[in-house]
N, C-alpha and C positions, 0 to 999 in steps of 0.2 A: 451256738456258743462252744466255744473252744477250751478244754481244762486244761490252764502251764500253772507250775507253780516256780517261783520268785524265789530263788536265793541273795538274802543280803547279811553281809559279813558285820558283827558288829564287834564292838571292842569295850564289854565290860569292865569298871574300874575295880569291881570284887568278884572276880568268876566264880571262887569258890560258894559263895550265896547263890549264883543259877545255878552252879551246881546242887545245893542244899534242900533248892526248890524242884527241881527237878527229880530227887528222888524224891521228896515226901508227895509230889503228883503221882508215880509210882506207884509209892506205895498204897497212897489212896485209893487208885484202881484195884489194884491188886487185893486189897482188904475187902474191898465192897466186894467184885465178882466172885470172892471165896464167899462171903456172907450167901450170896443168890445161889452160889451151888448147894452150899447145905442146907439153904430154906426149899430150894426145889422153883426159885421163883424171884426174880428181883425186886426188892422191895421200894418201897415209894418210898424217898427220901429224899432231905431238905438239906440245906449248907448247915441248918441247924442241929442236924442229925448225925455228920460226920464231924469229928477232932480232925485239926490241919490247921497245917500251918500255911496255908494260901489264901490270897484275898478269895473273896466268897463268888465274883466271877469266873476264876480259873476254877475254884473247889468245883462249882455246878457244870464244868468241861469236863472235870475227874469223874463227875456219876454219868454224865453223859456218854463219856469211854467204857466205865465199866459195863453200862447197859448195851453197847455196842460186846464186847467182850463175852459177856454171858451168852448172848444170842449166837456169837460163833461159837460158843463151847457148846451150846445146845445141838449145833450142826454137826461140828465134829468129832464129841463123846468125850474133848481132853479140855481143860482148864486152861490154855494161854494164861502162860505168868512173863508180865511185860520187867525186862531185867534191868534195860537204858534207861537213864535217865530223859526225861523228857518235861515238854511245860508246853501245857496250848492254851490259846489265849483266842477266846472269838472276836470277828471283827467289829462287834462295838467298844470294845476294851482295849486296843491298838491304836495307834496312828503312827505314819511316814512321812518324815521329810525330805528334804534335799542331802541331809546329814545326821538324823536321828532318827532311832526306832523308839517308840515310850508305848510302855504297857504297865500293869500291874505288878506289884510285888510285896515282899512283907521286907518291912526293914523295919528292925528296933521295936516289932510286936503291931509296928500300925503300919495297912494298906497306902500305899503309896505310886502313883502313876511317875514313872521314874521314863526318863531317856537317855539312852545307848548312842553313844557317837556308831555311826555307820557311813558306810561307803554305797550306796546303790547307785548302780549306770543308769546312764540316760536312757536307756532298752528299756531297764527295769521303771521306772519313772513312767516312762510313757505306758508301756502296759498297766501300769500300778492305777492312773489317769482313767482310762476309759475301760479297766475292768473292773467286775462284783468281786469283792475280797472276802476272801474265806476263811476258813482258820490259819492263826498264825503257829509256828511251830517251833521253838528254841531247842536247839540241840548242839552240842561241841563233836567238835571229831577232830582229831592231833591237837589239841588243844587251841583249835581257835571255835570261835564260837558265833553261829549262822542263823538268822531267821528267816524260817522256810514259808512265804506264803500263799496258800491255795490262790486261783483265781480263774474266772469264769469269763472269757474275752469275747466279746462277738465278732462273728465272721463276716466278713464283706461278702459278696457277691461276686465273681469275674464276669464282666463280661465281653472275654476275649471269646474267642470261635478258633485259637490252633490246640493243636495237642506236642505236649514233648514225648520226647521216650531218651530212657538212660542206661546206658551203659556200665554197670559198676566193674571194677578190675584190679588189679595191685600195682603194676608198671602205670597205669594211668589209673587214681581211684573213682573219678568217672566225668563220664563224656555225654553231652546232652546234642540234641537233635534235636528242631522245631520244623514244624510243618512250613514256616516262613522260609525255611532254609537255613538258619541261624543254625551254626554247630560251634563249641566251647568245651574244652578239656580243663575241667578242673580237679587241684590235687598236684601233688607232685611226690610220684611212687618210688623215685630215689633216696627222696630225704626222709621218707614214711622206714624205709628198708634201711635206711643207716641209723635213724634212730632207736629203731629195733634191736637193729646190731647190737648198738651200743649199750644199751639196757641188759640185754643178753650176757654180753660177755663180764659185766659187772657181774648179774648173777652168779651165775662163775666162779667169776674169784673171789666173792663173796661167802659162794657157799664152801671152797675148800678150807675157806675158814673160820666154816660155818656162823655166820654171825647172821641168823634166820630173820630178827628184828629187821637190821637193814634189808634184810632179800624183802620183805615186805611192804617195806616204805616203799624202796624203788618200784615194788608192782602199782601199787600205789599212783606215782608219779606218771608211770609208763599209762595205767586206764585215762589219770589227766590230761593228757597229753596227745591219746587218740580220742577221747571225747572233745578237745577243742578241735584238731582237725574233722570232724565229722560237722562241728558247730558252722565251722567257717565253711566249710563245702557243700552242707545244705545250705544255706544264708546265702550265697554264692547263684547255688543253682534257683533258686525262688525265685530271686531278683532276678533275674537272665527273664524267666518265665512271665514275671508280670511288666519285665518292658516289651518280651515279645507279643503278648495281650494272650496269652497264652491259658487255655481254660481246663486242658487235663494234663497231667502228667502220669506217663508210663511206666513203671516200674517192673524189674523182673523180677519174676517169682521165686524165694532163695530157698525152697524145698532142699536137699541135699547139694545143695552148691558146692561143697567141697569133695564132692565126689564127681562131679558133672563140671564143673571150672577147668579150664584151659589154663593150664599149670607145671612146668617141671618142677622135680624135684629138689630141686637149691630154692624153689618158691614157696616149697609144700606148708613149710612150718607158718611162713607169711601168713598164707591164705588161711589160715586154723585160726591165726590171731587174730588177723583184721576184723573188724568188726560193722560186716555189713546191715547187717539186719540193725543195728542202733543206727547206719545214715539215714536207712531206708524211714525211720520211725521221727527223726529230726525233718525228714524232708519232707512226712505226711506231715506233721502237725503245724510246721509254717507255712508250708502252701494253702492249709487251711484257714489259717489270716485272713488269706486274701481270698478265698472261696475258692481256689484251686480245688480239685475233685481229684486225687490218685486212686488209681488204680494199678495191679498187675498182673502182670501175663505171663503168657508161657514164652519162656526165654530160648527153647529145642532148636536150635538152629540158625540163631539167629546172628553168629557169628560168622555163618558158614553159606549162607542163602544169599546170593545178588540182588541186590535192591532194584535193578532191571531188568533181569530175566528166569530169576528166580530158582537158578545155576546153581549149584552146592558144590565151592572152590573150597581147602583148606590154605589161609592164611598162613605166611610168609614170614615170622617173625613178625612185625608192628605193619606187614605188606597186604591189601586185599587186592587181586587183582584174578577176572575172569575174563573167557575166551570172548565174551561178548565185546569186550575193549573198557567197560568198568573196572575203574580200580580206586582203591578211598584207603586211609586209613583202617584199622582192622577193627578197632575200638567203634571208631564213625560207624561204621558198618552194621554191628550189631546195634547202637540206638536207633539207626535209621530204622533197622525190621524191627524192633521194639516199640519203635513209634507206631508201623503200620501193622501190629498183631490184632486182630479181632478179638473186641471184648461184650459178653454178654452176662449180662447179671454182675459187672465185679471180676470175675472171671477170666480168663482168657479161653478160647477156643484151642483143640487141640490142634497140633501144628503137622 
């Protein structure tokens, strides 16, 4: 079983009410795990036993949190005081449609199973379909308002017999290798660096006139914008993998990558941004889908080492080319020895 959780955007006709409800779940936590600090002990209690303003299935999620809460303050020595507003709803108290969310709430003093016009993709639909659903979670952020929810997907099985290995990079953000021979550059490290730019220099002129608010929306905008490209380029590379019948994929190991990355200086600031370690973590968990098994290794040279003679050339600009008369692309090059690195335990072998 595979844990994603499900964002679906909905459009309440009185926000200010989840919002109402959302602090008095707050609050509810909040009261109760002060109660168990000072008794030394959390006490057994009923929907009957707390005052609130929530139907009496969300109430029994609030002692449920709070008894989760206590147990972390027990570990950690300090009290977690939860500040956001929030509202969870278990999965017998929810349901989804094709265009509504409906769950519980209090309106006009009585419990009411109310639904929320929503938008869910066909992605989300299909997972929603053949996953275990788990708590549901309502929370606003810039003022629109999202329901997050947990879920438990089963994994298929591969059974292909190649392995990939990849490449990650800035000028290309990465390039896949299969044992079939299939090679594929996906990403486009131009438009990745001008949308940067672009971002950049607003900051800028933004901050000489200091208007910090927007400096923050736009950060904002710029993590959306490189979390959908990592979306669409692990998506991308999966697929690749499971029409090659493809059963491991290779990943390199991002230990100190930004000290160790093949990089100038006009790239330096690139490479600190990008955000390798979030593709790497998109591309475990969808290969996992489909029973893809990642692993990764040790990446030491793999840039720089012929995949036929085992020659250590330094690359050309975007040129790999050695005395032996191999020559590939530079990016190609290192998937290809990422594909063929030895791995034990998970591991890579040292190189």
């Amino acid at each position: 079983m595979q844990a994603l959780t499900v964002k679906i955007r909905i459009f309440p006709d009185q926000p200010d009410l989840l919002c109402q409800l959302g602090k008095e779940y707050v609050r509810v936590v909040n009261q109760l795990s002060e109660q168990a600090e000072q008794l030394g002990v959390f006490p057994k209690v009923t929907t009957k036993d707390v005052e609130s303003n929530l139907p009496s299935a969300v109430c029994n999620q609030a002692i449920r949190d709070a008894e989760r809460v206590y147990r972390k303050m027990k570990k950690l020595g300090i009290r977690p005081i939860l500040k956001k507003p929030v509202y969870f709803i278990n999965n017998q108290n929810y349901s989804i449609s094709e265009n509504t969310v409906a769950f519980p709430i209090v309106l006009d003093g009585k419990t009411k199973k109310t639904a929320f016009r929503a938008n869910p993709t066909y992605r989300d639909m299909e997972l929603l379909c053949k996953a275990r659903l788990g708590l549901m979670r309502i929370v606003e952020k810039s003022g629109k308002w999202y329901a997050q929810i947990s879920l438990e997907v089963p994994t298929a099985e591969s059974n292909g017999e190649h392995m990939m290995g990849i490449d990650l990079g800035l000028k290309v953000p990465a390039v896949a290798v299969t044992s079939t021979g299939k090679t594929r550059f996906f990403g486009n490290g131009r438009q990745n660096k001008y949308i940067r730019r672009k971002y950049q220099q607003r900051r800028r002129k933004l901050g000489r006139l200091k208007k910090l608010s927007a400096i923050r929306k736009l950060g904002n905008k710029e993590q959306r914008w490189m979390k959908d490209q990592n979306h669409k380029i692990s998506r991308q590379i999966v697929n690749t993998a499971v029409q090659e019948g493809v059963s491991i994929i290779k990943l390199e190991r991002l230990e100190n990558i930004r000290k160790t990355a093949r990089t100038s200086r006009k790239h330096a600031k690139n490479l600190h941004r990008w955000t390798f370690y979030q593709l790497q973590q998109f591309i475990s968990y969808k290969a996992s889908l489909f029973g893809i098994k990642v692993v990764k290794v040790n990446p030491a040279y793999t840039s720089q080492s012929c995949p036929v003679c085992g020659e250590r050339n330094q690359g050309r600009d975007r040129k790999y080319e050695c005395s032996c008369g191999f020559h590939a692309h530079r990016d190609r090059v290192g998937a290809m020895n990422i594909m063929r690195q030895p791995v034990t335990d998970g591991n890579s072998l040292s190189a």
